[in-house]
N, C-alpha and C positions, 0 to 999 in steps of 0.2 A: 504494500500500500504506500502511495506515496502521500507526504503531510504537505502539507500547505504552507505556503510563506506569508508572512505577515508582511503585505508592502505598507510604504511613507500614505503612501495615494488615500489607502483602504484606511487608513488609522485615521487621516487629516478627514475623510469625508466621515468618520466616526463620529470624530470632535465636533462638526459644525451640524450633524444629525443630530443629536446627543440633545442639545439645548430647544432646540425645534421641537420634537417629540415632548420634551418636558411640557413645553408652554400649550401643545396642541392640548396633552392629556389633561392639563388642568383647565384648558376654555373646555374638554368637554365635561371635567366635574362640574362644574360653572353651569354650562347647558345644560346639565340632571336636575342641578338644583336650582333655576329657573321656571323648572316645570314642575316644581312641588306646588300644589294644589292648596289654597287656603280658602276658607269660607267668607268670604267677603259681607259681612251681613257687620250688625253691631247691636248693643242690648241693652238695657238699663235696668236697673235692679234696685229694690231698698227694701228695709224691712227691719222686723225682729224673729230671734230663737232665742233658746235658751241654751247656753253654752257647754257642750263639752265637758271643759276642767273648770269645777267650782259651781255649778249651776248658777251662775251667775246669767243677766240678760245680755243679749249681742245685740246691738243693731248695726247697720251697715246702708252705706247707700255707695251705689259701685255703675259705673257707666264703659263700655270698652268695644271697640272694634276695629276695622281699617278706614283710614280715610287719608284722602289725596297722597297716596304712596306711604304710609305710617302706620304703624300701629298707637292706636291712640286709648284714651278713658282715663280715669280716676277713680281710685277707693279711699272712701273714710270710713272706718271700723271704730267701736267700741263697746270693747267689755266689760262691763260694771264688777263682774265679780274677783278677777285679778286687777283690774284700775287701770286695762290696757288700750292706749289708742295706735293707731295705725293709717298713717296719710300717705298718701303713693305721691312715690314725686318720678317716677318714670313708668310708661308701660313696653316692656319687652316682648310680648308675645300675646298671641290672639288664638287660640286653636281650637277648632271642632271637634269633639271624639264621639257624637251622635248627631242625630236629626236635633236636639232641642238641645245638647250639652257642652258649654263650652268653658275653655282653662285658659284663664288671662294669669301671666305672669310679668311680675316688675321689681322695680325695687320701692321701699318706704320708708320714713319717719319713724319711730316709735318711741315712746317715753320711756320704753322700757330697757330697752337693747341697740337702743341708737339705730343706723339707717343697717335695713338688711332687707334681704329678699322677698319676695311672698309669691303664691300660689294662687289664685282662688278658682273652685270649681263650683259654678250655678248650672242648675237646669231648668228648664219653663216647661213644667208638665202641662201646663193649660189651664186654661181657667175651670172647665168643668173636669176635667181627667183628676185635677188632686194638687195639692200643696208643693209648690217650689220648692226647690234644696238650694243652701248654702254651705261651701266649707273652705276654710283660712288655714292654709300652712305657710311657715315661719321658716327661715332657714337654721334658727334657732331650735326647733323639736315641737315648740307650738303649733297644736293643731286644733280646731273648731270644728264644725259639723253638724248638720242638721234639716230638718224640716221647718220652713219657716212657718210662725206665730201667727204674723201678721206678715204683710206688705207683698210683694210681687217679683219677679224674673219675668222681665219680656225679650224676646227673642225679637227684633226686627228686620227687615227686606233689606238688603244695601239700595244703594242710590246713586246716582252719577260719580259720587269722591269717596264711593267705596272701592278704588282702585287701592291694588293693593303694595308691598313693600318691596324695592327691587328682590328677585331671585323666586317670588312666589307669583302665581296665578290665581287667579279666580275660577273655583269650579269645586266638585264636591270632594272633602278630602280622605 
């Protein structure tokens, strides 16, 4: 059998392959994630339960969805029974995991534990089908949960400046 030589030629078109390939393969991780699918709609919520840890009362008023290229909303939370407040001062994410249920994530304020993460997952079961859910996780271990007391989860249509964040679409996720 005879081996093969390594020429100058084959090396040097190596080298200037090499970088090409790199950049191709990352525009097409780019163009994967492009085409990730987000639910372009937006919700408004408030309310009360009763809390998790301490039985203490929650209320919460929480607004969140896409608009003009953004993820956008705002959460004001408070727990009467630990003494905790929670004011969102970003929202990072927007996501559908059903027809009626959706997980906004951000970062917040708190009295308690200074600025940190949060979670919150609502669902709009309907007005006749049965009582909303609310629940608050913390990056801290703090978690909430419930059937709301009083007040509402509305799931709403998007609208012309329900476009969504570059790298996601609009469609069902």
């Amino acid at each position: 059998m005879r081996r093969l030589k390594h020429s100058r030629g084959a090396r040097g078109v190596g080298l200037l392959l090499a970088p090409l390939l790199l950049v191709l393969g990352s525009g097409l991780v780019e163009l994967a994630r492009a085409q990730q699918p987000i639910a372009c709609d937006f919700l408004t919520a408030a309310g009360r339960l009763t809390a998790t840890l301490g039985g203490g009362v929650v209320r919460f008023e929480l607004a969140s969805g896409v608009k003009d290229g953004l993820f956008w909303g705002h959460l004001t939370y408070r727990d009467d029974g630990v003494r905790l407040t929670v004011d969102s001062t970003s929202i990072t994410n927007y996501v559908a995991t059903g027809p009626t249920t959706r997980i906004i994530e951000g970062t917040a304020s708190t009295n308690l534990y200074g600025t940190r993460r949060f979670r919150v997952t609502v669902t709009d079961n309907g007005e006749p089908d049965g009582p909303d859910t609310f629940q608050l996780e913390l990056d801290t271990g703090y978690v909430t949960q419930g059937t709301l007391v009083s007040g509402t989860v509305e799931l709403l249509r998007g609208n012309l400046s329900s476009t969504p964040p570059p790298g996601f679409t609009c469609g069902t996720p």
